[in-house]
C-alpha positions as YAML, in Angstrom:
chain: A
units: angstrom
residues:
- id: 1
  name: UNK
  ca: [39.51, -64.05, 68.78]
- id: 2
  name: UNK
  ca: [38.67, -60.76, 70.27]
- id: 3
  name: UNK
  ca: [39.56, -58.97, 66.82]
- id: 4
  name: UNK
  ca: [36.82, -60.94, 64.84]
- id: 5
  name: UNK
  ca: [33.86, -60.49, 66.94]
- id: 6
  name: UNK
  ca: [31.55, -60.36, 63.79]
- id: 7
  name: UNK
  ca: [32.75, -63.96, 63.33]
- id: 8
  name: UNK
  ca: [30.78, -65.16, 66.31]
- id: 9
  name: UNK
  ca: [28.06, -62.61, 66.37]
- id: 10
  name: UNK
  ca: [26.79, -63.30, 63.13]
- id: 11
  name: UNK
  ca: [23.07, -62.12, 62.42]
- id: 12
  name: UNK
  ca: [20.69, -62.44, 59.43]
- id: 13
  name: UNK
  ca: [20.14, -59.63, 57.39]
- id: 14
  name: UNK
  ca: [16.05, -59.30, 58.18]
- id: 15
  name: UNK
  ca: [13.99, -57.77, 55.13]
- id: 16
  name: UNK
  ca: [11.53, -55.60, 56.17]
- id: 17
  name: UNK
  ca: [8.21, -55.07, 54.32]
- id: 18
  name: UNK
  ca: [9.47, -51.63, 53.09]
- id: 19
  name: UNK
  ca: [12.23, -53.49, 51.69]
- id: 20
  name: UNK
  ca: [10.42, -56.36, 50.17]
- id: 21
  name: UNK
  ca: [8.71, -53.69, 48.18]
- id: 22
  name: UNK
  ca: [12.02, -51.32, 47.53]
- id: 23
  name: UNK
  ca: [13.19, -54.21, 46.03]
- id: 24
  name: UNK
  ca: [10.29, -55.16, 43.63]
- id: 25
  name: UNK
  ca: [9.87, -52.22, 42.48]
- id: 26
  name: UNK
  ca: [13.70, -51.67, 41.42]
- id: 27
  name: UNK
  ca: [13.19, -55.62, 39.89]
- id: 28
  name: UNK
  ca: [9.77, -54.41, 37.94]
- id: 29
  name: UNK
  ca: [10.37, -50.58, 37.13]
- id: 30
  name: UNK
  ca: [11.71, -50.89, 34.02]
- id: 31
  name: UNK
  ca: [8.59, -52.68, 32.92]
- id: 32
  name: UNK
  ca: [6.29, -50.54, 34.05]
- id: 33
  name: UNK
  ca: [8.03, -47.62, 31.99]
- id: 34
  name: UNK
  ca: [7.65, -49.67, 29.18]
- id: 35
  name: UNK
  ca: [4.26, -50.55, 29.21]
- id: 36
  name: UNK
  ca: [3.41, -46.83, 29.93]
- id: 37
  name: UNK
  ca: [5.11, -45.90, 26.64]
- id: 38
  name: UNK
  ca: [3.20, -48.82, 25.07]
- id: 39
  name: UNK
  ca: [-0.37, -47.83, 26.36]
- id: 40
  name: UNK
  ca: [0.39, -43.74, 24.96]
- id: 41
  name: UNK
  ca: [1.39, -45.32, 21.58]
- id: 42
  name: UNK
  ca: [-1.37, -47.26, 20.90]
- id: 43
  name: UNK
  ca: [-3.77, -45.59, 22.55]
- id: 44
  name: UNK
  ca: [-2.78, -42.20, 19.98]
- id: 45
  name: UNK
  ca: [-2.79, -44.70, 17.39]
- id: 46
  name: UNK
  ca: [-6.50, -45.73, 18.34]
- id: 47
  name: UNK
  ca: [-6.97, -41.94, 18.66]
- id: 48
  name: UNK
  ca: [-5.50, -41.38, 15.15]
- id: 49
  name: UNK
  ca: [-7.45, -44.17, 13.65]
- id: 50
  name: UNK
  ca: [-10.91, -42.71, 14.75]
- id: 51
  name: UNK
  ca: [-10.51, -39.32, 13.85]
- id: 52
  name: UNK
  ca: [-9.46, -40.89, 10.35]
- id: 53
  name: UNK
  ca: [-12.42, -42.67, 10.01]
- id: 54
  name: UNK
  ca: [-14.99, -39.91, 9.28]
- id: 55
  name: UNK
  ca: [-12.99, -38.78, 6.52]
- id: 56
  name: UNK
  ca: [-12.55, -41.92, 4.54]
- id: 57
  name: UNK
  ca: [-16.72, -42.93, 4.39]
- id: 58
  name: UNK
  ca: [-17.77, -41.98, 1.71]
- id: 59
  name: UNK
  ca: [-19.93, -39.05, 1.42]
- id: 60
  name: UNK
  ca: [-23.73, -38.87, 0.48]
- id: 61
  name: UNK
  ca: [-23.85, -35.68, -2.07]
- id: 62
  name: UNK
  ca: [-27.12, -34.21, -2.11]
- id: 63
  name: UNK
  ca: [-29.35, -34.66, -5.10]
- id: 64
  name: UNK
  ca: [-30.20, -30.99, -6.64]
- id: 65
  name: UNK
  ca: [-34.31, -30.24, -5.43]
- id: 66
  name: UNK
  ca: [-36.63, -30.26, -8.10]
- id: 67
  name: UNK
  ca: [-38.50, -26.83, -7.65]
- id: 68
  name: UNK
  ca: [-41.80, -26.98, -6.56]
- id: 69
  name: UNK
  ca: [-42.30, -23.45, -6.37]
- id: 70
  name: UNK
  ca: [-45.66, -22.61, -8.82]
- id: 71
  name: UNK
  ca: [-45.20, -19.59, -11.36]
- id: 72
  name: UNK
  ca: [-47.65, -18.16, -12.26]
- id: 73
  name: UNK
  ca: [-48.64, -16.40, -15.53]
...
């Protein structure tokens, strides 16, 4: 039995906290990414949208002045 000693010197792998969080982020980066991408899309959609705006209310056009300048003769 001398050429197995793992066999009776077995030992939990312990998780550390470093590794608790190595792991979750490899579990959740791919999400993250992807809501990244999502927030710059709709946010330059929202950006889009307002600078769009303006241009599609309808303009007051100014009614001519009547002159009120006085000639005189």
């Amino acid at each position: 039995m001398a050429n197995h000693p793992v066999k009776y010197n077995r030992k939990q792998p312990t998780n550390t906290h470093t590794d608790t969080w190595k792991h979750n982020w490899e579990v959740m980066k791919p999400f993250v990414h992807f809501s990244f991408k999502a927030m710059t899309l709709i946010g330059g959609a929202l950006i889009g949208i307002i600078k769009l705006l303006p241009m599609l209310a309808p303009t007051k056009e100014e009614s001519p002045k009547k002159e009120t300048r006085i000639i005189k003769i």
